[in-house]
C-alpha positions in Angstrom: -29.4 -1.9 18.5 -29.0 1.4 20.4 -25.2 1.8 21.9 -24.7 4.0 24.7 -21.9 5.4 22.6 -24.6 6.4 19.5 -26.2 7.9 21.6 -23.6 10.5 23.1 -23.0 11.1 19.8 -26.7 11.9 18.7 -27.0 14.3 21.9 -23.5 15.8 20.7 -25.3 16.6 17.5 -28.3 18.5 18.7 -25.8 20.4 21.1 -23.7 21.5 18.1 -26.6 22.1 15.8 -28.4 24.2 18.7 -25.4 26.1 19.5 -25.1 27.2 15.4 -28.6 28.2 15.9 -27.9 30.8 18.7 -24.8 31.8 16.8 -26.6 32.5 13.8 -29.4 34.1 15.0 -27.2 36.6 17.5 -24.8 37.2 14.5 -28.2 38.2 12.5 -29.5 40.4 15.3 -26.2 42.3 15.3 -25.8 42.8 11.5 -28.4 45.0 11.4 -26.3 47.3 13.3 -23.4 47.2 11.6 -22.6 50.0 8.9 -22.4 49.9 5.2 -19.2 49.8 4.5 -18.5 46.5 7.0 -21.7 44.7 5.6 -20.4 45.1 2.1 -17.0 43.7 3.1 -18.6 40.4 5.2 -21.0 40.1 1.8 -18.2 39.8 -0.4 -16.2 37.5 1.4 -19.7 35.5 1.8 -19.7 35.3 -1.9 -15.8 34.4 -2.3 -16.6 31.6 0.2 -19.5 30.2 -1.5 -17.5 29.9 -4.4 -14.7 28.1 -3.1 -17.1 25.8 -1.6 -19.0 25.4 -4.8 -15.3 24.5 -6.7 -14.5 22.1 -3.7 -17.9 20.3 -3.9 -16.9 20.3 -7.4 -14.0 19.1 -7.6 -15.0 16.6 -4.7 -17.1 13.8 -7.5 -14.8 13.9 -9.9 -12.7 12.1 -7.4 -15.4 9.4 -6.6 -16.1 9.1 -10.1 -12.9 8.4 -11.4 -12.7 4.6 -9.9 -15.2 2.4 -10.5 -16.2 -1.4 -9.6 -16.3 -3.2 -13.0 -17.6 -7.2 -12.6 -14.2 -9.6 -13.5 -15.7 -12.8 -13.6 -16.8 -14.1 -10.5 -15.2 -11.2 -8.6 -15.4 -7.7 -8.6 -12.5 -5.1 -9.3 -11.5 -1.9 -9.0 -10.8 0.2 -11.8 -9.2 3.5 -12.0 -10.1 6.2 -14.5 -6.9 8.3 -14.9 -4.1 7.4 -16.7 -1.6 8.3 -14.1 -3.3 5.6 -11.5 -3.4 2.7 -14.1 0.3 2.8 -14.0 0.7 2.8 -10.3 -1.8 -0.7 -10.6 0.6 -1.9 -13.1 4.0 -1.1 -11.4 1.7 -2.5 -8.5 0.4 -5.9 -9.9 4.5 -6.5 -11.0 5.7 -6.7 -7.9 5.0 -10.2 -6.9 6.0 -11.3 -9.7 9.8 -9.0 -9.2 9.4 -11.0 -5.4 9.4 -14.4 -7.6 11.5 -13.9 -9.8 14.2 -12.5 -7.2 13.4 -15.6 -4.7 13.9 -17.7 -7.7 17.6 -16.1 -8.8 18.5 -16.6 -4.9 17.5 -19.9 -4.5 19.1 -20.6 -7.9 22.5 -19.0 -6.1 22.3 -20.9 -3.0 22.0 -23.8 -4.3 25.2 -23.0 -6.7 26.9 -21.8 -3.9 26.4 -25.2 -2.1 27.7 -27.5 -5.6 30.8 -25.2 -5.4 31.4 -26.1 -1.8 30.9 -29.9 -1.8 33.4 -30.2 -5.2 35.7 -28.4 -2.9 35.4 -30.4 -0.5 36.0 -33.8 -2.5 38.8 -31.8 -3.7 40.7 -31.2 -0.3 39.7 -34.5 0.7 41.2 -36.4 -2.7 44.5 -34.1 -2.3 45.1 -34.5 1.6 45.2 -38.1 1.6 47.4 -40.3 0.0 45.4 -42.9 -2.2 47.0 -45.3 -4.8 46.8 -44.6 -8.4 43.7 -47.4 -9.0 41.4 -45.9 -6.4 40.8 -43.0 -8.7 38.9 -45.0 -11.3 37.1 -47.8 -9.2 33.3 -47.4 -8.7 33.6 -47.6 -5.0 35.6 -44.2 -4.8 32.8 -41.9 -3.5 31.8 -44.4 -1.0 35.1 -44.4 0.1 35.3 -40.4 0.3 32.4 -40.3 2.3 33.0 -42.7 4.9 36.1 -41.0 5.3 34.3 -37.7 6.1 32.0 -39.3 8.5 
């Protein structure tokens, strides 16, 4: 499938590529006329460049290298080769579990929270109200309690 948009950005690439050409080839032309002393300058920054270039490329798979895809099961993972990233995939795969156990604690709280407030509540109810002596220990107490709250 050929999209309009691949190919602007084919034609973009001749058009750049064409316009190096002309730039290298005038820049050639012209250093022929350039003097000693300038070539030897532009020749040693051309050799200080390539070896930047040659550190960054480098460099560059080292990087690639150092994660892999290793085969877990079924599924495929990835794996890190430095030390430095295993312990960010490790702080990493704990924090779900940090979520849980925080969610849990809350809930846990809440729910406290909420006991606390409905034994207060039987508590202002039982000492508002004047309520004989035997009501305290028959069965039907709570039922009484909470009709009185409805």
């Amino acid at each position: 499938m050929n999209t309009p948009h691949s190919h602007f950005d084919q034609e973009l690439d001749a058009r750049v590529t064409r316009l190096g050409l002309r730039l290298a080839a005038g820049l050639t032309e012209r250093s022929e006329q350039l003097n000693p002393d300038i070539t030897e300058r532009l020749r040693f920054a051309r050799e200080q460049a390539m070896i930047k270039a040659k550190a960054a490329r480098a460099a560059r798979p080292e990087l690639a290298t150092s994660t892999t895809v290793v085969p877990m099961g079924a599924t495929l993972a990835l794996r890190g080769g430095a030390d430095h990233s295993n312990r960010w995939f490790k702080l990493a795969s704990l924090m779900p579990l940090l979520a849980l156990v925080l969610g849990l604690f809350l809930i846990q709280h809440s729910q406290w929270y909420q006991q606390i407030q409905a034994a207060a509540e039987v508590d202002t109810a039982l000492l508002s109200k004047p309520l004989p002596p035997a009501a305290y220990s028959d069965p039907g107490f709570n039922e009484f309690l909470n009709e009185e709250h409805e």
